[in-house]
N, C-alpha and C positions, 0 to 999 in steps of 0.2 A: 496600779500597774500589775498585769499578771503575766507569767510566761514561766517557761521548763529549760531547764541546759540537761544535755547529756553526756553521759561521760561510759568505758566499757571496761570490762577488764577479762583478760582471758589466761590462764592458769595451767601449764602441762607438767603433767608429776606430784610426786610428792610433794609434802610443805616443806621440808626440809632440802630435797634435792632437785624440787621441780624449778621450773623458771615461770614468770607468767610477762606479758602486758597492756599498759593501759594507754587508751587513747578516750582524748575529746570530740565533742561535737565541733569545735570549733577548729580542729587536726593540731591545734598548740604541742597536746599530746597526743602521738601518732605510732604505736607501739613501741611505747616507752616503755623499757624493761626494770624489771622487778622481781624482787627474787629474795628468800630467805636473808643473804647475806647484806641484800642489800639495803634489807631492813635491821638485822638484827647484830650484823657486824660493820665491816668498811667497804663491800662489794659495790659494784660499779650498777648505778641507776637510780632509779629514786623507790620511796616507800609513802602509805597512807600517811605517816606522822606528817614528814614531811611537808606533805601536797595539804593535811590538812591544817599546817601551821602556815604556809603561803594563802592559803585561802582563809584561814582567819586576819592577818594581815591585812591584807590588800582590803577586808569586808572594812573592816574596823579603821582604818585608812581614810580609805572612801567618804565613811557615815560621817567621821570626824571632820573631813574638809567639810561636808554639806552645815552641821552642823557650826561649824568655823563663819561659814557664809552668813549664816540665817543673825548669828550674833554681829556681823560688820564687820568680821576680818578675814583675808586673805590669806593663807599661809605661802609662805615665800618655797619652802621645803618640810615634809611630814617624812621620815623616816621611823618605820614600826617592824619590829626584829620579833617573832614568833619563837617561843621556845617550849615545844610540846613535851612532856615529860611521861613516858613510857615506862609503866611499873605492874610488874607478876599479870599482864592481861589485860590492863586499864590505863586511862588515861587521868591521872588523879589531878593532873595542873596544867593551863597553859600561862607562860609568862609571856607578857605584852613587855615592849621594851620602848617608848615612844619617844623621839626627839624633833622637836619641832624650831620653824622658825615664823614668828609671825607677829610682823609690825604691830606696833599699840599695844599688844595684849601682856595683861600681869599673869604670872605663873599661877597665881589662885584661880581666877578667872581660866586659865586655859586645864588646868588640872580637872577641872569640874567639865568643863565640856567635854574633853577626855573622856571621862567618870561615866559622861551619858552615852557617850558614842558606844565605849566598851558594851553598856546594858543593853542598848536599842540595834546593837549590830546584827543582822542577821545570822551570822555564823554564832554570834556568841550565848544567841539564845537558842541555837540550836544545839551545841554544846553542855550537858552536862556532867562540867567539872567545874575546881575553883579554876577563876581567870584573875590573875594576877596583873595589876596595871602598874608597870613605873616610868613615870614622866620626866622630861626635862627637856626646856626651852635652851635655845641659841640665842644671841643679837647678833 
């Protein structure tokens, strides 16, 4: 499977005082604003961390139900919390935070599929920093 998304952003002013936003191909984001504060303090909109901790997320999510299938389990609910860590210019960690619910399966067994979903996720190979993974099943 091959294919392109796009995504825009546009920027007036300083970094400091200017404002900018971004929008999807798909209009999900549609001049979504962004702005100094709203990265680097509590200002109103969203920031790159952010969009790129939901998009690591949702990748890693994803790869994990597929690979869930391919083992013969079903997950009932996959719940996975992003926690991008923002230090002097870099992004030195993402913390994965995974809770799952999923008939038959032993928490060994589901921790290791985890393990691989984490490696083979798109985002997270795109990604160089450490990805931090911690799991934990429901019944």
């Amino acid at each position: 499977m091959k294919f392109s998304r796009k995504a825009s952003a546009n920027w007036k002013g300083s970094g400091k005082d200017g404002k900018g936003t971004l929008s999807t191909e798909s209009t999900i984001l549609k001049d979504t604003q962004y702005s100094f504060k709203s990265r680097f303090e509590d200002g109103k909109g969203t920031n790159p961390e952010e969009l790129v901790g939901a998009a690591h997320a949702g990748c890693f999510t994803m790869q994990l139900s597929f690979l869930l299938g391919e083992a013969g389990f079903t997950p009932t609910n996959l719940d996975t919390a992003a926690k991008v860590n923002f230090e002097d210019g870099s992004i030195p960690q993402i913390s994965l935070s995974l809770s799952g619910t999923v008939p038959g399966i032993k928490l060994d067994q589901f921790k290791e599929i985890a393990q691989k979903a984490k490696e083979i996720c798109p985002i997270s190979k795109l990604l160089k920093t450490n990805i931090v993974l911690d799991v934990s099943l429901q019944s």
